[in-house]
ZANU-982872 format. One record per residue (C-alpha): residue number from 1; residue in one letter; x, y, z. Coordinates in nm, 4 decimals, padded with zeros to 6 digits. Each point is the difference from the previous one (the first is absolute). Example, Ala and Ser with C-alpha at 12.3 -4.5 7.8 and 13.67 -1.06 7.14 Angstrom:
REM residues 2
{seti 1; a; {01.2300; -00.4500; 00.7800}}
{seti 2; s; {00.1370; 00.3440; -00.0660}}
This chain:
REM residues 356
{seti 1; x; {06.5274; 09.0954; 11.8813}}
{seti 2; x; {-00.3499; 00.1020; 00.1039}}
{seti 3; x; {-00.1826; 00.3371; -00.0742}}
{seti 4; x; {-00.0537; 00.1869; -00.3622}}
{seti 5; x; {00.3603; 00.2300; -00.0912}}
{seti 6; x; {-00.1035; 00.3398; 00.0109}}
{seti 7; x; {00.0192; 00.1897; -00.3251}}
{seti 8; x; {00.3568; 00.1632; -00.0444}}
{seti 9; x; {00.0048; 00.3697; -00.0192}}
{seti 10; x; {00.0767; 00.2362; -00.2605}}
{seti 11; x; {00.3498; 00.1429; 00.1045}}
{seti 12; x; {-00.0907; 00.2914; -00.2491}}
{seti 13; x; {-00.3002; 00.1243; 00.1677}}
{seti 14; x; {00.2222; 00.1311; 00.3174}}
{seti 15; x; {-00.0489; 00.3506; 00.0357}}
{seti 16; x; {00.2534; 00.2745; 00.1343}}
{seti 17; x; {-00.0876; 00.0138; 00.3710}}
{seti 18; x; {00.1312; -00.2884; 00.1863}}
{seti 19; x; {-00.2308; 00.0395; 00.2975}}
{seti 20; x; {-00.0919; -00.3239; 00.2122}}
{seti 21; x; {-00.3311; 00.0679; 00.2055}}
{seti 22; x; {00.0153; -00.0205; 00.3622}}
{seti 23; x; {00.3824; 00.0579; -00.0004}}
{seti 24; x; {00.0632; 00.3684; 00.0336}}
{seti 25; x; {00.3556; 00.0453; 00.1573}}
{seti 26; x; {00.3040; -00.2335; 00.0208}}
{seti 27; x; {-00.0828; -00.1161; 00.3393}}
{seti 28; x; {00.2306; 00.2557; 00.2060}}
{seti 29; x; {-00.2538; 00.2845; 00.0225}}
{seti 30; x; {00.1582; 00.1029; -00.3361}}
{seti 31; x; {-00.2109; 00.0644; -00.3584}}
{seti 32; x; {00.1020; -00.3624; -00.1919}}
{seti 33; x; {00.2389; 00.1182; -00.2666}}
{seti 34; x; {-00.0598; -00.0306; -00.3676}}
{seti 35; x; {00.2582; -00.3212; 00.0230}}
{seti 36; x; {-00.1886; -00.1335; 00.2448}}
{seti 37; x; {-00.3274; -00.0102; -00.1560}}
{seti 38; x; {00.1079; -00.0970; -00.3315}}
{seti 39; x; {00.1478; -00.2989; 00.1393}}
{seti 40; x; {-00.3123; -00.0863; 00.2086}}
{seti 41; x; {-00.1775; 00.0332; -00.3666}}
{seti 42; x; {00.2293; -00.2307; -00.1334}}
{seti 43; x; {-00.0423; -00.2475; 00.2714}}
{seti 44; x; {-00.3781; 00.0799; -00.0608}}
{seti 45; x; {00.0395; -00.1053; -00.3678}}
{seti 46; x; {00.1721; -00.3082; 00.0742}}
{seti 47; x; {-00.2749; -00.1452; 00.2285}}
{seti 48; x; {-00.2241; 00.0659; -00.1931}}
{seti 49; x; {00.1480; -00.1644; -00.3203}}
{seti 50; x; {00.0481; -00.3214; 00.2416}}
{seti 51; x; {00.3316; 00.0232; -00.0044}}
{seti 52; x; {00.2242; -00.0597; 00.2758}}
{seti 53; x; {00.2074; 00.3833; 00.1026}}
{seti 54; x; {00.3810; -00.1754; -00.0647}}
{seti 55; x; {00.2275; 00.2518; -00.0634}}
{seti 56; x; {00.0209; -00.0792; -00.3649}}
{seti 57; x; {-00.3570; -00.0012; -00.0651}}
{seti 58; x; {-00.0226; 00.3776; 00.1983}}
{seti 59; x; {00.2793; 00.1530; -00.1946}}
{seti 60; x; {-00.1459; -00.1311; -00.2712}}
{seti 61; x; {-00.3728; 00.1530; 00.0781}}
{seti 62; x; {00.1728; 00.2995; 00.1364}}
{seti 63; x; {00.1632; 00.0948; -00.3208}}
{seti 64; x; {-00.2831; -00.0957; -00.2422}}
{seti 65; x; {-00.2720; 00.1989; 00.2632}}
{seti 66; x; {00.3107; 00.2858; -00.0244}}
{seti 67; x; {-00.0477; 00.0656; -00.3868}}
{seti 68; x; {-00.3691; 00.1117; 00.0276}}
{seti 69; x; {00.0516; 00.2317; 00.3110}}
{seti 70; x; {00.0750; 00.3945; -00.0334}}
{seti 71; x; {00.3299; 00.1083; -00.1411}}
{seti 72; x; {00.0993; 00.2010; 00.3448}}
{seti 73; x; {-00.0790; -00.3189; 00.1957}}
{seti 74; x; {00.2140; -00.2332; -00.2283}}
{seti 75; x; {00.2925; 00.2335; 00.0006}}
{seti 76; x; {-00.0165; -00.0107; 00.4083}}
{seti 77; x; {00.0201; -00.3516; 00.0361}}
{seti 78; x; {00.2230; -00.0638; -00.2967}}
{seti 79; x; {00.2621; 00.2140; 00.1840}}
{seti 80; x; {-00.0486; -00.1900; 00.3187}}
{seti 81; x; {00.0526; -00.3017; -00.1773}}
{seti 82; x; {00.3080; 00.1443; -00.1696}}
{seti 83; x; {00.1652; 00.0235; 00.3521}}
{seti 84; x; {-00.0312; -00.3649; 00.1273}}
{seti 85; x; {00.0565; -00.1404; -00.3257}}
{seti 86; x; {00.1848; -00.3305; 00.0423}}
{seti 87; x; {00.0039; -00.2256; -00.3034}}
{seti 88; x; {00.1671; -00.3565; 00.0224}}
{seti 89; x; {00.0012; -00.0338; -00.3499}}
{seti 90; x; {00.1599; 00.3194; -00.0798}}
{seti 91; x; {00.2698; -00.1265; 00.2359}}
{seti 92; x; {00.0223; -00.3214; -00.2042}}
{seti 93; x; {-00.0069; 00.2032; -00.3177}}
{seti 94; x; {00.3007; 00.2105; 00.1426}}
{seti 95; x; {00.1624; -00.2908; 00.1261}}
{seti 96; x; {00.0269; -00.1424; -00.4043}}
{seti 97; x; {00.0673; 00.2765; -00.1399}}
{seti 98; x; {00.3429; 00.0528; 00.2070}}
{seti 99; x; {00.0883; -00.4156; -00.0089}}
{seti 100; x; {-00.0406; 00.0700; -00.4243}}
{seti 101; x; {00.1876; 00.3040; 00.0409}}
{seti 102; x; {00.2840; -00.1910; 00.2304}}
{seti 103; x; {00.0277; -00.2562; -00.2364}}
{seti 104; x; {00.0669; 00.2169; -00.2967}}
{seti 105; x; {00.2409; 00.1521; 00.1792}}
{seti 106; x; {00.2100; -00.3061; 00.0611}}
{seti 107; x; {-00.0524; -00.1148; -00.3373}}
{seti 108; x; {00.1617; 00.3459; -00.1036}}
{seti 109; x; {00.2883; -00.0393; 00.2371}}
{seti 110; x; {00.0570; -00.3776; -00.1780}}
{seti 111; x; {00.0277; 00.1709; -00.3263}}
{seti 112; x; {00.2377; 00.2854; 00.1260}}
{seti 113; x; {00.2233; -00.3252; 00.1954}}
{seti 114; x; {-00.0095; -00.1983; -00.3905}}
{seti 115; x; {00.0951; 00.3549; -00.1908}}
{seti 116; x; {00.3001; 00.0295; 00.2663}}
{seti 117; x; {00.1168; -00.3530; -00.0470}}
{seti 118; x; {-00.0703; 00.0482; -00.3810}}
{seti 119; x; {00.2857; 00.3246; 00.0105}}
{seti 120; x; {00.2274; -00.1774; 00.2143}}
{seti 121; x; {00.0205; -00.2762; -00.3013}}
{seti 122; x; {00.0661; 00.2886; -00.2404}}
{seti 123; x; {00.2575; 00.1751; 00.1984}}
{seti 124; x; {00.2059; -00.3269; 00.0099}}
{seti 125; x; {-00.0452; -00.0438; -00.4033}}
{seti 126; x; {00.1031; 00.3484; -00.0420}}
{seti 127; x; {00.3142; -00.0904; 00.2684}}
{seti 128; x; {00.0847; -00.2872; -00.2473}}
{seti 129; x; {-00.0218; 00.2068; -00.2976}}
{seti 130; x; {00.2164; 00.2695; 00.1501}}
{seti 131; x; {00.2574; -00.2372; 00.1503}}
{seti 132; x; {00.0694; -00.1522; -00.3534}}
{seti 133; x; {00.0918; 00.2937; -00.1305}}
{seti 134; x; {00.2298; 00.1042; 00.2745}}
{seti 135; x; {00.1802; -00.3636; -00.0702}}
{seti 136; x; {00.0969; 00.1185; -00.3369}}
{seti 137; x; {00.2093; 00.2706; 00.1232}}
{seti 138; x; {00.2687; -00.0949; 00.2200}}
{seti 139; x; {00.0802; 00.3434; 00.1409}}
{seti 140; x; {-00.3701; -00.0588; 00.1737}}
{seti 141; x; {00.0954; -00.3474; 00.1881}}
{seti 142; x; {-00.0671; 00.1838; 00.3613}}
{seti 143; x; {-00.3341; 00.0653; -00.0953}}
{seti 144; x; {-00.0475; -00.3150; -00.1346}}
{seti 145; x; {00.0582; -00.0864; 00.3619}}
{seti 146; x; {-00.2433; 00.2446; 00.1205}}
{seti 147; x; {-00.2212; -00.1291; -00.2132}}
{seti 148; x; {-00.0138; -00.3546; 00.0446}}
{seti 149; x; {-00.0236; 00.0802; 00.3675}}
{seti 150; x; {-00.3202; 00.2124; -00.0608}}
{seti 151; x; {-00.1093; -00.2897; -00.2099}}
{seti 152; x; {00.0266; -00.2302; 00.2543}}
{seti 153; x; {-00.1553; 00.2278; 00.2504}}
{seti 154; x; {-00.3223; 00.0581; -00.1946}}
{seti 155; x; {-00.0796; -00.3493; -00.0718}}
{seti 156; x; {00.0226; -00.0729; 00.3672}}
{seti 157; x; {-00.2270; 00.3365; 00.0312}}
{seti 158; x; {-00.2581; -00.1717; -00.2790}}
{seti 159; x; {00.0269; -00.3384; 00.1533}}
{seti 160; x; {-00.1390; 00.1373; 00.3505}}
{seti 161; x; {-00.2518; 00.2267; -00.1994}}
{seti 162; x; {-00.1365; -00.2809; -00.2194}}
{seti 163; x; {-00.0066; -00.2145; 00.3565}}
{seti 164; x; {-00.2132; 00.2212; 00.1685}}
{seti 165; x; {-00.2223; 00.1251; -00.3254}}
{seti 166; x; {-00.0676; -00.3704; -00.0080}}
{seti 167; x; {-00.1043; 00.0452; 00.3689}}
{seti 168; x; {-00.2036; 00.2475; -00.0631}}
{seti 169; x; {-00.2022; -00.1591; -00.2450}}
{seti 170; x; {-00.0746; -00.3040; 00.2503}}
{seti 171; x; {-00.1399; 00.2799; 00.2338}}
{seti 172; x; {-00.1822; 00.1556; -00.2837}}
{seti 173; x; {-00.1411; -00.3146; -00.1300}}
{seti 174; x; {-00.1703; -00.0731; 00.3886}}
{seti 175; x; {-00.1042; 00.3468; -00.0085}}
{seti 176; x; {-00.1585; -00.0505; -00.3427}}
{seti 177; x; {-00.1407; -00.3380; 00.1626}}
{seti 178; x; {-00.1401; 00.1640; 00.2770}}
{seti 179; x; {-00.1439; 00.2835; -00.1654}}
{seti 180; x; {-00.1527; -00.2208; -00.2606}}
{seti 181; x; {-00.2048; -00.2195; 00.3226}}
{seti 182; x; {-00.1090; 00.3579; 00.1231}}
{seti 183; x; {-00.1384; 00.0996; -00.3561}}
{seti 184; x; {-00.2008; -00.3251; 00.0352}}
{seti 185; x; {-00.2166; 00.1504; 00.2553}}
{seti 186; x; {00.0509; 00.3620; -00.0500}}
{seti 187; x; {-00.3718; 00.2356; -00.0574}}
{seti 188; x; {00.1536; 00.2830; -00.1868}}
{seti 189; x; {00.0199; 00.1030; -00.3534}}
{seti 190; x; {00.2997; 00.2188; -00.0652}}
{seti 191; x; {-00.0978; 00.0612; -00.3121}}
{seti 192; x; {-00.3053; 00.2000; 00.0718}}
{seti 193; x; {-00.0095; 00.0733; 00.3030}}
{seti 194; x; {-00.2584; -00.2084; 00.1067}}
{seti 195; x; {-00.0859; -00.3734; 00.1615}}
{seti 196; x; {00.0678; -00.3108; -00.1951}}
{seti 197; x; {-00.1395; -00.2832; -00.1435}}
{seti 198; x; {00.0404; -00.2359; 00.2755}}
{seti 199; x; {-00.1232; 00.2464; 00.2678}}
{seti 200; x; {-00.3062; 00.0371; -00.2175}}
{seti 201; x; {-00.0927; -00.3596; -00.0397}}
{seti 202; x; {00.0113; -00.0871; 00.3773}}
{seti 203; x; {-00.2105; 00.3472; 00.0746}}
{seti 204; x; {-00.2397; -00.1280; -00.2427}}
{seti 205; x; {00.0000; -00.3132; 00.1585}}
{seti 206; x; {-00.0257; 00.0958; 00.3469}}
{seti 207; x; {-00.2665; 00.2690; -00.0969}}
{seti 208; x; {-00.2201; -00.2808; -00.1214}}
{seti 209; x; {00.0138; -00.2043; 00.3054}}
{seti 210; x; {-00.1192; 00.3368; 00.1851}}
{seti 211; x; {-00.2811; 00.0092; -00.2357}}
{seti 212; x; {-00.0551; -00.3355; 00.0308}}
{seti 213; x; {-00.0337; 00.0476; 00.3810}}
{seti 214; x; {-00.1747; 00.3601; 00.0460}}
{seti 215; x; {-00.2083; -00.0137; -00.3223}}
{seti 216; x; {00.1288; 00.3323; -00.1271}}
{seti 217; x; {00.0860; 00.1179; -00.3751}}
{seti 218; x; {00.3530; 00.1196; -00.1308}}
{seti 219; x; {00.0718; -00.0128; -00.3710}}
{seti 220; x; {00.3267; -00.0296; -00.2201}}
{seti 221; x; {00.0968; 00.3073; -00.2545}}
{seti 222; x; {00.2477; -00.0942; -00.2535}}
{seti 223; x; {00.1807; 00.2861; -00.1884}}
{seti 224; x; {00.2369; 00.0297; -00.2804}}
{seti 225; x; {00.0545; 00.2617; -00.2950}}
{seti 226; x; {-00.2032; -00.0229; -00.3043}}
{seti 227; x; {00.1216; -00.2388; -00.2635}}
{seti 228; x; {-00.0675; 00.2309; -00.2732}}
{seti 229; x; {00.1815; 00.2842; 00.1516}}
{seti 230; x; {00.2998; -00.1851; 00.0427}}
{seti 231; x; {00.0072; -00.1167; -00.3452}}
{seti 232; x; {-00.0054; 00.3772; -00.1267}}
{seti 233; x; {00.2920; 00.0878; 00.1923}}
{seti 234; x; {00.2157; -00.2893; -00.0793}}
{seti 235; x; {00.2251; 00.1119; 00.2506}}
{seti 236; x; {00.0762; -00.2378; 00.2731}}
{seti 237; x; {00.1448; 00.2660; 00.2216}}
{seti 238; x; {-00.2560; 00.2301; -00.0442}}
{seti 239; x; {-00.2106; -00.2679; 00.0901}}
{seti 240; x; {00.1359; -00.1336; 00.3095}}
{seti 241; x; {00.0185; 00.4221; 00.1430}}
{seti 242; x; {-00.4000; 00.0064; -00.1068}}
{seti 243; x; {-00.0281; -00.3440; 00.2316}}
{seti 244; x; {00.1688; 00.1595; 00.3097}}
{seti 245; x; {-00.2071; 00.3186; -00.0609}}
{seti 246; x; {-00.3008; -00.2319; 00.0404}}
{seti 247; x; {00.1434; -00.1414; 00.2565}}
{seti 248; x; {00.0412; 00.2751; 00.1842}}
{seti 249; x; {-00.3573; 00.1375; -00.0488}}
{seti 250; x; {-00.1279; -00.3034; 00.1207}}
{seti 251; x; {00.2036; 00.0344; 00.3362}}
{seti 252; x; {-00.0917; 00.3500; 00.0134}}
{seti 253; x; {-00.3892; -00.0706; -00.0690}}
{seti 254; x; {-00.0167; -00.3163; 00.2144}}
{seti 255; x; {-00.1569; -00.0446; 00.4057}}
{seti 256; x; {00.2419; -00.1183; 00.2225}}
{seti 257; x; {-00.2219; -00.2733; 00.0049}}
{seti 258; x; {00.0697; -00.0830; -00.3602}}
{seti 259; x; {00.3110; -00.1941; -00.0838}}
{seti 260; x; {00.1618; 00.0653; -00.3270}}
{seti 261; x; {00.2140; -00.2457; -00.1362}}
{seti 262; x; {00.2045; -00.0644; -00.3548}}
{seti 263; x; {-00.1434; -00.3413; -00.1242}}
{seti 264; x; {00.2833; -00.0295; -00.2271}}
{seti 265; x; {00.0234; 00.1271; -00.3802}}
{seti 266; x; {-00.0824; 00.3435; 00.0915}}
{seti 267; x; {-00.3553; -00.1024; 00.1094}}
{seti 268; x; {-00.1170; 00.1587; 00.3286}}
{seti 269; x; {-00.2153; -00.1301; 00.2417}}
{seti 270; x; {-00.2612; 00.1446; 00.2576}}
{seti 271; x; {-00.1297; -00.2109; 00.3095}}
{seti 272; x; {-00.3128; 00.2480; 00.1015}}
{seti 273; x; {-00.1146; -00.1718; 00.3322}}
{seti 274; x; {-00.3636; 00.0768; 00.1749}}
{seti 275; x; {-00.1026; 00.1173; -00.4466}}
{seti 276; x; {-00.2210; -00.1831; -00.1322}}
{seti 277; x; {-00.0030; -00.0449; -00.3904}}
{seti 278; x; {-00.2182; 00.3338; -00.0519}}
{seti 279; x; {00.2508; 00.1955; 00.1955}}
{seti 280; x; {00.2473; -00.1282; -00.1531}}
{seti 281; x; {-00.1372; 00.0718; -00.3476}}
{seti 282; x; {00.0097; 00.3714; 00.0982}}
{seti 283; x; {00.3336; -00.0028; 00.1072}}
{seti 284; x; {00.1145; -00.1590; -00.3211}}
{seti 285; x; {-00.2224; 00.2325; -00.1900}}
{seti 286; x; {00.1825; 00.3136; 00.2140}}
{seti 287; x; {00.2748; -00.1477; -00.0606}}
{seti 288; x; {00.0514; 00.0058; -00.3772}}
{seti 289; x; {-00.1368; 00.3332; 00.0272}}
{seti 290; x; {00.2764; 00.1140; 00.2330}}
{seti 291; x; {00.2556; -00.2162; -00.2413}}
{seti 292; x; {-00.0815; 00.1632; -00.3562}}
{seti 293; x; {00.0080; 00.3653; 00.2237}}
{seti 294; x; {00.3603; -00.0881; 00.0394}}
{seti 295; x; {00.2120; 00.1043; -00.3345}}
{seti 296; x; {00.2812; -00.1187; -00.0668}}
{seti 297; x; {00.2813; 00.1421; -00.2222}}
{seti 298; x; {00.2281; -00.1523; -00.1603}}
{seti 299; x; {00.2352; 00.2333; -00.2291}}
{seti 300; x; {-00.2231; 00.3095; -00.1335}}
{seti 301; x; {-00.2642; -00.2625; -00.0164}}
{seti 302; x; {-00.2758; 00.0254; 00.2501}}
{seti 303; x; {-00.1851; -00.3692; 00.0509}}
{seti 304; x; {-00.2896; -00.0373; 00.1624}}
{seti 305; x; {00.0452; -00.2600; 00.2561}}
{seti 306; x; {-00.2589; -00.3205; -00.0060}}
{seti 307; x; {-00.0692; -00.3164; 00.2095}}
{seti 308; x; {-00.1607; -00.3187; -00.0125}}
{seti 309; x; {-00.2095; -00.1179; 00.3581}}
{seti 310; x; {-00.1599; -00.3406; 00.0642}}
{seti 311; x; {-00.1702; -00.0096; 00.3467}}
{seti 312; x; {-00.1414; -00.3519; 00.1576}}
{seti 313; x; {-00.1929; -00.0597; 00.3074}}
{seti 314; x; {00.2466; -00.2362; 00.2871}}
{seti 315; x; {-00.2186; -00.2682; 00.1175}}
{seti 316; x; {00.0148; -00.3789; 00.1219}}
{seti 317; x; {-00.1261; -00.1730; -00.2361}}
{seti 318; x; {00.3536; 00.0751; -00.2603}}
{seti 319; x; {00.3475; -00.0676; 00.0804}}
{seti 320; x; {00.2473; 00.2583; -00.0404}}
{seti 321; x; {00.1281; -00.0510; -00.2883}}
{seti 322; x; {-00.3730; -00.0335; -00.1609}}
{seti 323; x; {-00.0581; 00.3600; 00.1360}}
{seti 324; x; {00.3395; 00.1358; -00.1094}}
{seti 325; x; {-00.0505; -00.1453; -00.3438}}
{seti 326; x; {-00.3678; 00.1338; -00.0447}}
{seti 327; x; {00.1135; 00.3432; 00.0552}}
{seti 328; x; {00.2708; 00.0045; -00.2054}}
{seti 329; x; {-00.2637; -00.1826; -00.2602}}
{seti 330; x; {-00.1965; 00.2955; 00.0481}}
{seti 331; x; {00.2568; 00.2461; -00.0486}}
{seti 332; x; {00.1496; -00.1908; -00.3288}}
{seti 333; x; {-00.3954; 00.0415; -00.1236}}
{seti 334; x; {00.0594; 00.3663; 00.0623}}
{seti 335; x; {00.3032; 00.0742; -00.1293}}
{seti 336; x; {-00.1489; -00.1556; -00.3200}}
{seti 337; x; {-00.2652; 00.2110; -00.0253}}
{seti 338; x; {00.0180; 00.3538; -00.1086}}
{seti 339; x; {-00.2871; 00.1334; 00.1764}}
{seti 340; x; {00.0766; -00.1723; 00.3653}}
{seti 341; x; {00.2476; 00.1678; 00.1998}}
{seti 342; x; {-00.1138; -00.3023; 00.2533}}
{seti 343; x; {-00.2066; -00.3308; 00.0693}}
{seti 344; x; {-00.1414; -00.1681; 00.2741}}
{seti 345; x; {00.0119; -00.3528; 00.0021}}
{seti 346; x; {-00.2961; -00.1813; 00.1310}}
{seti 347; x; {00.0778; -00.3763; -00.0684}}
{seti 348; x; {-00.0584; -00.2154; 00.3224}}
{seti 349; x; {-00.1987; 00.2315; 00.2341}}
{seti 350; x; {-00.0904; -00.2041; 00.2758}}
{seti 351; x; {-00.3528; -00.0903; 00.0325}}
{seti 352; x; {-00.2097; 00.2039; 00.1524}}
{seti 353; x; {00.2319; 00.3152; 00.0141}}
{seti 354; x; {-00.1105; 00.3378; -00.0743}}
{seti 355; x; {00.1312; 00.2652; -00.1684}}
{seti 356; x; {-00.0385; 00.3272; 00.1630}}
């Protein structure tokens, strides 16, 4: 491809009036509405960066140029985007959640069908027991009658309950089977509230074949609570309500460009795409701030909560699983080290890359 690349532009340097020159009104004889401009900035931006204006790449541009812009202006268009919002994921999020929930319930009504069949066994043992002591008086031979009768009655009554509890568990068992192929490709984390393992491994993989193609940066934040703080509490449920808190901070804190997922093991991860490794740095660095800001208490004792980050640049030249396991390198390095809330790995920087 012919022709020098033009030098990408510094997203921070955007000021708080989104005015395009030479485009005054909206067209209709109308002032152009602060929307309107904005997103003829954005479009600006992402010409100018050489990138192509897909809808990704502009809500991506139009959310990072968003953060620097006045507080009034981002409150506008956040509320406009609050009306047409219309996530497919959500949906799919929503949609596992209530197959989960659906399949807990079935499993419940399986043990309700056993505990029936189970009391139907006992009230024919308790029959038994009660019709040999009628047999041992003979004024009581009519309800010894009675009795056998009921007998006989009930063990027809827990031969067609024990048929159809068996039936049930064949249904339950496909359900289970079914369920278990959904799980397979599910993107949720019920746990915490947040995306999954798998989901983040193919966004991390599709995010580097758009870097590979448009030449921009993203980087990879990995999160998880401080080693040494969990060892002081040496309370596993204590622990595991300090993970979801962080959990939820980072949900709470992130772009909804960012995807937060739970790696697995109560380690957190952050894809931060159009960030290069500087920008990224500060957001780990704000975010341990915003972290150990956050107590926590646990009986009458107040803890001060703590986290350990690893950031890494995505690029080409690394697999995946290279770039997933040098961030969590660098956050192992941190956790280790009392005086590093985080660490940026720098391992395998392709040639000729600079950091910002």
């Amino acid at each position: 491809m012919g022709g020098s690349i033009r030098k990408r532009r510094d997203l921070s340097a955007v000021g708080d009036t989104a005015v395009t020159p030479g485009v005054p009104s909206s067209g209709f004889g109308e002032p152009a509405s602060d929307l309107e401009v904005y997103a003829k900035e954005v479009l600006a931006a992402l010409i100018s960066d050489n990138l192509p204006p897909t809808p990704n790449n502009f809500s991506l541009y139009f959310d990072r140029i968003l953060e620097d812009k006045s507080e009034s202006l981002r409150k506008q268009i956040n509320n406009v985007l609050e009306l047409e919002e219309d996530n497919d994921d959500e949906q799919t999020i929503s949609l596992e959640k209530n197959l989960k929930q659906g399949f807990s319930s079935i499993k419940n009504i399986l043990q309700v069908s056993a505990n029936l069949y189970k009391n139907t066994a006992l009230m024919t043992k308790i029959l038994e027991k009660r019709k040999g002591e009628l047999e041992n008086n003979p004024e009581m031979e009519a309800a010894v009658k009675v009795i056998t009768a009921l007998e006989t009655d009930v063990d027809k009554l827990s031969g067609i309950l024990k048929k159809q509890n068996d039936q049930m568990k064949t249904h339950y068992d496909s359900t289970a089977s079914i369920v278990k192929s959904v799980e397979s490709t599910t993107i949720f984390d019920n746990q915490f509230g947040v995306y999954n393992k798998r989901y983040l491994l193919s966004k991390l993989e599709q995010e580097r074949s758009l870097i590979k193609e448009f030449k921009h940066k993203s980087s990879l934040v990995m999160i998880r609570l401080a080693a040494n703080l969990k060892n002081e509490i040496k309370n596993d449920k204590a622990a595991m309500l300090m993970t979801r808190t962080i959990a939820r901070l980072l949900l709470k804190t992130s772009r909804r460009s960012d995807l937060v997922a739970h790696y697995g093991n109560g380690v957190f991860a952050m894809v931060l795409k159009h960030t290069d490794i500087a920008s990224a740095e500060s957001a780990g660095s704000r975010l341990c701030d915003l972290v150990s800001s956050s107590n926590f208490f646990l009986a009458e004792q107040e803890i001060k909560l703590q986290i350990s980050v690893g950031v890494k640049n995505i690029n080409t030249e690394e697999s995946v699983e290279s770039i997933v396991v040098a961030t969590l390198d660098a956050m192992e390095t941190a956790d280790k080290d009392p005086d590093k809330d985080f660490v940026v790995s720098r391992d395998k920087e392709p040639e000729g890359e600079q950091e910002s």
